[in-house]
Every structure is written in C-alpha cells, then in structure tokens.
N, C-alpha and C positions, 0 to 999 in steps of 0.2 A: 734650504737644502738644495743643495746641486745635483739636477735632473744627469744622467749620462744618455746619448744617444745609441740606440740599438744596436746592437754589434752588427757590421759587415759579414760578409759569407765570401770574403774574394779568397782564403786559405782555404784549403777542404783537408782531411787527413788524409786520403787516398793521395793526393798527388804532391804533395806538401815538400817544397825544395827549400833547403835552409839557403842557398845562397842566393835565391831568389827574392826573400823574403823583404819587406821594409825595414825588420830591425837589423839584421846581418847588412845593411849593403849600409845603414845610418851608422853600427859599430866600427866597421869597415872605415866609414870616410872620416870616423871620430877620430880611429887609430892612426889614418894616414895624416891629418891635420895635426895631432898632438906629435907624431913623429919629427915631421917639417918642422913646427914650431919647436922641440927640445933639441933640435941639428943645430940649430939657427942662436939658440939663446947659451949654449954649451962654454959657448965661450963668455958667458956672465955666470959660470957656475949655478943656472936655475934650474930645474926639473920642474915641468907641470906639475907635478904633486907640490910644491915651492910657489910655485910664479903666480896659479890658479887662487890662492887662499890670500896672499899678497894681492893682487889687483884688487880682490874682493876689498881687502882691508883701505887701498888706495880710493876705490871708488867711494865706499864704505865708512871712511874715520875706522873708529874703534868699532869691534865686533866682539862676542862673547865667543870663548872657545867655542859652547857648544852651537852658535849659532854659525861659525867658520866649519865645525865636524859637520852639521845639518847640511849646508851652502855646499860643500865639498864629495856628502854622501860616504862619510868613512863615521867613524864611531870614535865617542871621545877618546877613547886612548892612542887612536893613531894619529888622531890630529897634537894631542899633548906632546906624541914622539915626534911629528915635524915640526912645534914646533918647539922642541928645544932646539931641533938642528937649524932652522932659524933664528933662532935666540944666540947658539954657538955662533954663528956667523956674522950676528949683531944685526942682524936685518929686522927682527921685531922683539916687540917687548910684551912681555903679561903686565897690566897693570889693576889693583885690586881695585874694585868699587868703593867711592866715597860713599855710595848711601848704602851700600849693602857690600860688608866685607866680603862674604860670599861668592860674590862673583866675581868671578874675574876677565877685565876686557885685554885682547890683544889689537896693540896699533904698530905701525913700523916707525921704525928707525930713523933719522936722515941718512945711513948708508941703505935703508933698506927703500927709503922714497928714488935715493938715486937709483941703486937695484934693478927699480921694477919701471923704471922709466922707458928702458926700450921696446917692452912687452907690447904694447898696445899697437906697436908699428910693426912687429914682425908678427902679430897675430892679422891686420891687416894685410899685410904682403903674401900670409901663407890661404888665406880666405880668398882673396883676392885670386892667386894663382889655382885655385880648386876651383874657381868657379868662373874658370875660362871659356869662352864662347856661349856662357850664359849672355841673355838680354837682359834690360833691368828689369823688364818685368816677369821673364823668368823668374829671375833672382828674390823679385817682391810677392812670385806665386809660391814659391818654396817656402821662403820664410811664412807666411800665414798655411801654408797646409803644416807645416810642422809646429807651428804655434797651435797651431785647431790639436793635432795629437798630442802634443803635451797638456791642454786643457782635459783633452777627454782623462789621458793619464791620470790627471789631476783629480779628475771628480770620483775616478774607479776608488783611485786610495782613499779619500776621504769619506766615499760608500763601505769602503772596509771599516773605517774606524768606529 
C-alpha cells in the first residue's frame, strides 16, 4: 500500500489566486509547449492529439487501444476516432491478437515510422527553448520536484480505488 504524505497548507481559501497556483502556471506552460510544438510539426500534418499516441507507439512497439486511451487520458472511443484518422492517413494499423482475438494492438506504419521521426527533435527544440536561462541543475531540480507531484498524484488515485 502506497503511504501519501500530508497535505501542505501553502493554498488557504481566503486568499486563494488561480493564477498563482502550481496547477494554472504547469497548464499554462503545457499549453504553451503543445502550441510551439503543433506550429512547428503543422507542416507534417500532425496534431498533438496525433503525434502524442504515435511516439508512444514508436517508443512502445505495439500498444493496446485501451492502453494508448489510458497513456493519452481520453476514453476508448476518442482514441478509436483518432485513430481511424490515423488509419485514414495510413500512419497506423489495428492489428488483432494472435493469442487472444479480442484484443486489439495498434503499431505504425512505415509512412507512419517516417511521420513521427521529426517529433522527438522539435519536442527538444521547443523544451529546450522554455527552459531558457535555466542551469542544469535548475533544470534537474524541476524535473524531480515535479516527479515528487506526479508520485503523490499517483498514490492519491490509487488511495481512491
């Protein structure tokens, strides 16, 4: 069982500013990164909703719908509807399971390996450029405080279930 650690008190309700907040200012620099990086990749016809579920599969091999819906945080039928439009494109394929018809894994394409090849260089370039006149060890203090809040995240949900 996953202990959670005590909730902080640094928000109060009396004085409480959304734009102040840690989730507004982390939504904030999601929207502006995902913005940068759909400018940047527009001319490969991708959209983060696209590009995001593709790299997974890249990184990944084959994945199960619902474990690309899960990875993505939409719900099987949104992910079924990108990815027919993936499928239309010819960038990935459903393929059934030999041991279990049942399921079904999605992998890409070779149009869709070529695709997603530029991704990982302009997700670089646009990370890179956010996180200008950081130090590295800025940079290595951010990423582990935000790793520490996605674990707490982590143990809240799993204390739900």
């Amino acid at each position: 069982m996953t202990r959670t650690p005590r909730p902080a008190k640094f928000y109060q309700p009396d004085n409480y500013c959304a734009q102040e907040s840690v989730g507004y200012l982390m939504k904030r620099v999601m929207m502006s990164i995902v913005h940068q990086v759909d400018k940047r990749l527009d001319v490969h016809a991708l959209t983060s909703a696209q590009w995001g579920p593709m790299l997974r599969l890249r990184t990944d091999g084959r994945c199960t719908v619902a474990e690309l819906a899960r990875w993505s945080h939409i719900d099987a039928g949104a992910m079924t509807r990108l990815l027919d439009r993936l499928e239309k494109k010819n960038l990935c394929k459903r393929v059934r399971s030999t041991e279990d018809r049942r399921v079904v894994q999605v992998e890409l394409t070779p149009e869709g390996e070529a695709a997603i090849t530029p991704v990982p260089g302009v997700l670089a370039e646009v990370l890179n450029a956010h996180l200008a006149g950081f130090s590295k060890t800025e940079w290595l203090t951010l990423q582990t405080y935000l790793s520490r809040m996605l674990e707490t995240g982590e143990a809240l949900r799993l204390a739900e279930e």
